[in-house]
ROSE-4610 file (N, C-alpha, C; in Angstrom, 1 decimal, always signed):
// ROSE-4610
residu = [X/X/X/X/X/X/X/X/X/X/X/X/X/X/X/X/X/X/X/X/X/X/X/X/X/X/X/X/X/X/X/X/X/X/X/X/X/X/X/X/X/X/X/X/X/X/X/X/X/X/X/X/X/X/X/X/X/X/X/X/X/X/X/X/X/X/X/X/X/X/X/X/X/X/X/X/X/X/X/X/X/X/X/X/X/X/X/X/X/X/X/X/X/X/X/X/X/X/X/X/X/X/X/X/X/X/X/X/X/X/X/X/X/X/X/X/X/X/X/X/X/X/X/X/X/X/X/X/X/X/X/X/X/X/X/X/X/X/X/X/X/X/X/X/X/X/X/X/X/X/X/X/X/X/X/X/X/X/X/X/X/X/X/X/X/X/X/X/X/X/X/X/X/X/X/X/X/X/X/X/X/X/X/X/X/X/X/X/X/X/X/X/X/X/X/X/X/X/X/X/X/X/X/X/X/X/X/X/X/X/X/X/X/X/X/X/X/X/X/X/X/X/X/X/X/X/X/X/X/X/X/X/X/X/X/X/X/X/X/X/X/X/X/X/X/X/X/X/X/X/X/X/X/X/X/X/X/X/X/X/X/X/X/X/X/X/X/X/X/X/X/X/X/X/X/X/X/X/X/X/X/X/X/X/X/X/X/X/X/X/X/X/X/X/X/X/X/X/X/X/X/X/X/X/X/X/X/X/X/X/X/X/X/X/X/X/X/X/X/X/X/X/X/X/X/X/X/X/X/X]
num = [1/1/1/2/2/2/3/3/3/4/4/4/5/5/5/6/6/6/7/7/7/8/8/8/9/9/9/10/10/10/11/11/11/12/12/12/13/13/13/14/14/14/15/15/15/16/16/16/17/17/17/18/18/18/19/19/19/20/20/20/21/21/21/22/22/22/23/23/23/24/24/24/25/25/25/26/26/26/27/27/27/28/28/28/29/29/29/30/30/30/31/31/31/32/32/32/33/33/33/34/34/34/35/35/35/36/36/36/37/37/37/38/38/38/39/39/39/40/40/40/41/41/41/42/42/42/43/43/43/44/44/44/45/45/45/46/46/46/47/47/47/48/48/48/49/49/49/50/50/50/51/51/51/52/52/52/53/53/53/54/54/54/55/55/55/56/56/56/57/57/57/58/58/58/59/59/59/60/60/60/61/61/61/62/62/62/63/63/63/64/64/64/65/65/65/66/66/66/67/67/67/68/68/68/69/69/69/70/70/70/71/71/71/72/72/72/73/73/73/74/74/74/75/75/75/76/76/76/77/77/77/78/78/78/79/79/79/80/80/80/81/81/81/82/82/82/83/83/83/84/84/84/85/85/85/86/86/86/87/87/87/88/88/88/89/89/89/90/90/90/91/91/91/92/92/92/93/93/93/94/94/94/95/95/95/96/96/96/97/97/97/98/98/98/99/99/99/100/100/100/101/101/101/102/102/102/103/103/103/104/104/104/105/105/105/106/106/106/107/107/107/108/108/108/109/109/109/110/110/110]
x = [+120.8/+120.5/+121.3/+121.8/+122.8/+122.1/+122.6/+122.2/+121.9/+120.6/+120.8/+121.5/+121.8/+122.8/+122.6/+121.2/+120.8/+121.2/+120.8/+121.2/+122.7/+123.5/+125.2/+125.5/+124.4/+125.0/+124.5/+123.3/+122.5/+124.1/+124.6/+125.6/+126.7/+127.5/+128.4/+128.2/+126.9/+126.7/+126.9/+125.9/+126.2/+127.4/+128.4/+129.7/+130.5/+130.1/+131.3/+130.6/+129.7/+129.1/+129.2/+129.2/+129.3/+130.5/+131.3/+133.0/+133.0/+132.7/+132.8/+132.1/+131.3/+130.4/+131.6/+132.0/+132.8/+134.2/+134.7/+136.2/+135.8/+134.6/+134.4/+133.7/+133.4/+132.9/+133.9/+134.7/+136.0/+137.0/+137.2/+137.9/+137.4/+135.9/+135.2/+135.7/+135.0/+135.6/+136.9/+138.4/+139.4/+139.5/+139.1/+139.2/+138.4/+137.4/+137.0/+136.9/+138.4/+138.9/+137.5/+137.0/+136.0/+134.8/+134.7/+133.4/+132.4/+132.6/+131.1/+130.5/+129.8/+128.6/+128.1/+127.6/+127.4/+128.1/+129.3/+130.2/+130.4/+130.5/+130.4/+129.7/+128.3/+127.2/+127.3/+127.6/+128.0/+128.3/+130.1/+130.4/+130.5/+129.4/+129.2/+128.2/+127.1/+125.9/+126.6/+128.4/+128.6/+129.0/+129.7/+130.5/+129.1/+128.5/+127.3/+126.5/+126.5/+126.3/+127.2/+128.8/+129.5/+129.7/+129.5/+128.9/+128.2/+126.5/+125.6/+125.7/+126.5/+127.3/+127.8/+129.0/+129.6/+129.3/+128.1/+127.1/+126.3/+125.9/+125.4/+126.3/+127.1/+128.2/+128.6/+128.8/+129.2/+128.2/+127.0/+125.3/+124.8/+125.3/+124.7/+123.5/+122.7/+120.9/+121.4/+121.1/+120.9/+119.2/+119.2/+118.0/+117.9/+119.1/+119.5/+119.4/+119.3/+119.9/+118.6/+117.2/+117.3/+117.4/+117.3/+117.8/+119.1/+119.7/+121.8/+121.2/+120.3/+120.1/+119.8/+118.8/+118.2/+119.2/+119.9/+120.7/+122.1/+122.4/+123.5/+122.8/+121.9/+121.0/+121.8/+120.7/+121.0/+122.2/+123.2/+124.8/+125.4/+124.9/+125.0/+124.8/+123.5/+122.7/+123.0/+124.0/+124.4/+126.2/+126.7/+127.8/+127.9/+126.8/+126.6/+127.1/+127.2/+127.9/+126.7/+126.8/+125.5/+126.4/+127.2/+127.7/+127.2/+127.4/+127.1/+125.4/+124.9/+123.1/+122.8/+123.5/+123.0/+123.0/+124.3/+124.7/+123.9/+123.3/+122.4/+120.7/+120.6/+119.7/+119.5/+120.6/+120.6/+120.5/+121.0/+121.2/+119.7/+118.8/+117.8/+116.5/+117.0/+115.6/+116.7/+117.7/+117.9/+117.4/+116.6/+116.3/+114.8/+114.2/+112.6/+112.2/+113.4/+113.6/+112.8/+111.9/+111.1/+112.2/+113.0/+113.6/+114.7/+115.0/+115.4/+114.5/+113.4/+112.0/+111.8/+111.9/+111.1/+112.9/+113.8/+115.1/+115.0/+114.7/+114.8/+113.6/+112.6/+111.2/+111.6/+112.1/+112.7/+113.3/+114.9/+115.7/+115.0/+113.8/+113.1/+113.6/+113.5/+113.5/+112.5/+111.5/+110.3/+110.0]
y = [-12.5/-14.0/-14.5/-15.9/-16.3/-17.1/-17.1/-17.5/-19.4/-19.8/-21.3/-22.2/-23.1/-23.9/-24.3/-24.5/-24.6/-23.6/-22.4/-21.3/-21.3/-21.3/-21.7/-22.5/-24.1/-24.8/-24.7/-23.8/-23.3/-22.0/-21.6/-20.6/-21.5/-22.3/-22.6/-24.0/-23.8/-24.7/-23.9/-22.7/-21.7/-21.3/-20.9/-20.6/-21.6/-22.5/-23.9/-23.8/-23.9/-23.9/-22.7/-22.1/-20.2/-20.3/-20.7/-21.3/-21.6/-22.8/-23.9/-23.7/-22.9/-22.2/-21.3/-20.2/-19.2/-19.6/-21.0/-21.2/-21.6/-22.9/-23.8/-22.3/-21.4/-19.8/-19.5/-19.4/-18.8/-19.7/-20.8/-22.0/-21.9/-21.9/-21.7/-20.7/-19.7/-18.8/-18.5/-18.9/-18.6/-20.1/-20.9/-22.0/-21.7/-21.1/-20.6/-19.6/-19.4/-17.6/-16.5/-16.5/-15.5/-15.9/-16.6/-16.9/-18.0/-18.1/-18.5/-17.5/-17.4/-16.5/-17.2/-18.7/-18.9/-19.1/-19.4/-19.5/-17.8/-17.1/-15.9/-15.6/-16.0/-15.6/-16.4/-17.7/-18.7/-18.4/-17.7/-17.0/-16.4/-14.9/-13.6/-14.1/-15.2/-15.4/-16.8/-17.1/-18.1/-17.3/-16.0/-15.1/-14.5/-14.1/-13.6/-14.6/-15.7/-16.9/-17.3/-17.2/-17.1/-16.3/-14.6/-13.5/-13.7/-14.3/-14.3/-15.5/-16.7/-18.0/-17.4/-16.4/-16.2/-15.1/-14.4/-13.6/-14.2/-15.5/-16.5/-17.3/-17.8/-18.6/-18.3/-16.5/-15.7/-15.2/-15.2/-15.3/-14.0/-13.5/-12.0/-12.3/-11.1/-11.8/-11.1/-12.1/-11.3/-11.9/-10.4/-10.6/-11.6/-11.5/-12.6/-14.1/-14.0/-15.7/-16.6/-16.5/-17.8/-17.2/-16.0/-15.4/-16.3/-16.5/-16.8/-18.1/-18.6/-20.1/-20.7/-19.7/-20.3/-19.9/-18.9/-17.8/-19.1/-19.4/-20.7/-21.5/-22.3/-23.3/-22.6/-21.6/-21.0/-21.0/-20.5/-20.6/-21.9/-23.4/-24.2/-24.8/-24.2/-25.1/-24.3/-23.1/-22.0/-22.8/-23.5/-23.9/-25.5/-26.2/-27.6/-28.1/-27.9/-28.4/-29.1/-30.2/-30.9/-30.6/-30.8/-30.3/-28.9/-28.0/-26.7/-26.6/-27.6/-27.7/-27.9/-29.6/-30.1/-29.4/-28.6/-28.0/-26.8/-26.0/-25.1/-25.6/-26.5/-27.1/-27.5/-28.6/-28.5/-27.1/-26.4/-24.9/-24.5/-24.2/-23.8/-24.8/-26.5/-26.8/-26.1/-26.0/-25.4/-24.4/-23.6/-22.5/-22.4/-23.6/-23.8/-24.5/-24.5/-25.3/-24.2/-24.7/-23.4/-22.5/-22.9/-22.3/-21.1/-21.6/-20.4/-19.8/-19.9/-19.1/-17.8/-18.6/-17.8/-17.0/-17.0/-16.4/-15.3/-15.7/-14.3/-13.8/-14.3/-12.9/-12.0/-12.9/-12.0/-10.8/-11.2/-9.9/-9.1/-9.2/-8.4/-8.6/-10.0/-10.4/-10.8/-10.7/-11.3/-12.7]
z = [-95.6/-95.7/-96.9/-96.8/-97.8/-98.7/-99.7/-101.6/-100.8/-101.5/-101.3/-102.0/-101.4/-102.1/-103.6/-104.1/-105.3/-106.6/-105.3/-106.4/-107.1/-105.9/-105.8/-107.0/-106.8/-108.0/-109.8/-109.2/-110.8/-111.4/-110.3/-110.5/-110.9/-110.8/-111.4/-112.3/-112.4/-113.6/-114.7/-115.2/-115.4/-115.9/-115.2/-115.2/-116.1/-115.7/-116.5/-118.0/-118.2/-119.3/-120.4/-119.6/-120.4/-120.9/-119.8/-120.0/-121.7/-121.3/-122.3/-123.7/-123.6/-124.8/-125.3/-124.7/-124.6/-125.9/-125.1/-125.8/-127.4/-127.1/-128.1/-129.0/-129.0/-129.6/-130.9/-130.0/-130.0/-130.9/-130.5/-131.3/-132.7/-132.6/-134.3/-135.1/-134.0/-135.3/-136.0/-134.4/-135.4/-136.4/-136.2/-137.3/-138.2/-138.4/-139.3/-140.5/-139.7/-140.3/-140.1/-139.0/-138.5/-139.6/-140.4/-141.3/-140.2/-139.1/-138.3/-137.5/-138.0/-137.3/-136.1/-136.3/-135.2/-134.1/-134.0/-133.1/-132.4/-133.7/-132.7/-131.8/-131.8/-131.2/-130.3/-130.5/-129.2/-128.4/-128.8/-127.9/-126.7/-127.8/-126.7/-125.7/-126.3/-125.3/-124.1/-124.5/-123.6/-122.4/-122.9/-122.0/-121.0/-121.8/-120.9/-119.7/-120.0/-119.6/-118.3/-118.7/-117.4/-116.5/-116.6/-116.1/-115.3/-115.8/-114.9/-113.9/-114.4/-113.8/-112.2/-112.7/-111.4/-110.8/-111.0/-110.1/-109.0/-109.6/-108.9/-107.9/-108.5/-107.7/-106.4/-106.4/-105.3/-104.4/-104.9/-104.3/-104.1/-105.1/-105.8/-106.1/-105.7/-106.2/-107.8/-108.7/-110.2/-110.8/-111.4/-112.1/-113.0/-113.7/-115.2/-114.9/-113.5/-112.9/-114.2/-114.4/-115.2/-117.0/-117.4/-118.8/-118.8/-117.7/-117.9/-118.5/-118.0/-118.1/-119.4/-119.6/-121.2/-122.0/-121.8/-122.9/-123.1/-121.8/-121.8/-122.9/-122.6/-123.9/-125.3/-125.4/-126.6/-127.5/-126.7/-126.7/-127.0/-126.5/-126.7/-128.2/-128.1/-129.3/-130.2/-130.2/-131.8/-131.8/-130.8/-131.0/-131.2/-131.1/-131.1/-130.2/-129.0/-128.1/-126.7/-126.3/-125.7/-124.6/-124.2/-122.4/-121.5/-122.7/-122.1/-122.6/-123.5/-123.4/-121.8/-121.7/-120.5/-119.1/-119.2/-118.2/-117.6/-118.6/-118.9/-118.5/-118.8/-118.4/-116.8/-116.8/-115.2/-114.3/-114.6/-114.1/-113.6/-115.3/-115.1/-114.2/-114.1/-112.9/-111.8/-111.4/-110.2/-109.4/-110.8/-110.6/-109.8/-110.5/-110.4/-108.9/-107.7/-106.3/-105.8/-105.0/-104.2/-103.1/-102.6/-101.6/-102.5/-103.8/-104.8/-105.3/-105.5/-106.0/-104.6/-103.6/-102.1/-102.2/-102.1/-102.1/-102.9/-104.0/-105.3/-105.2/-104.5/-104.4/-103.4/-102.4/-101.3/-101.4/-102.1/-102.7/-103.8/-104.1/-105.1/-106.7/-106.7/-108.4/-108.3/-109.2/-109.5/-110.0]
């Protein structure tokens, strides 16, 4: 059975945002001469964020599908960045659509 459309777009909302956490991470710290911590951490939790992004996108059941979600938030709010907040956000009501709830119990995500 194939990934619902919701999930698709909780998936590359995800992805763009992890993205975007990811560079704006990255940008910090070398402008920082590696003295941001939080950008680091931005980052790794952006990368991981686009990981679980394009696990989804491709309609891989992942467990992480709403961890990717919050963890994108997180990522956001350690890099100050409200695009990959909002984005993250959007992602995770995508998550809470019943026909992606009945999808991921199916494939045996809880």
């Amino acid at each position: 059975m194939e990934a619902p459309q919701a999930y698709k777009n909780a998936g590359i909302a995800n992805l763009i945002s992890g993205a975007i956490s990811l560079l704006v991470g990255l940008i910090g710290v070398i402008s920082t001469l590696c003295m941001g911590v939080n950008f680091l951490l931005g980052a790794a939790l952006g990368g991981f964020a686009a990981y679980v992004g394009w696990q989804m996108y491709q309609g891989q059941v992942s467990p992480q599908a709403k961890v990717g979600s919050i963890i994108g938030i997180v990522a956001g709010i350690a890099n100050c960045n409200i695009f990959s907040i909002g984005l993250s956000i959007f992602a995770l009501m995508q998550m809470q659509d019943d026909q992606v709830a009945g999808w991921l119990e199916q494939n045996g995500v809880a």
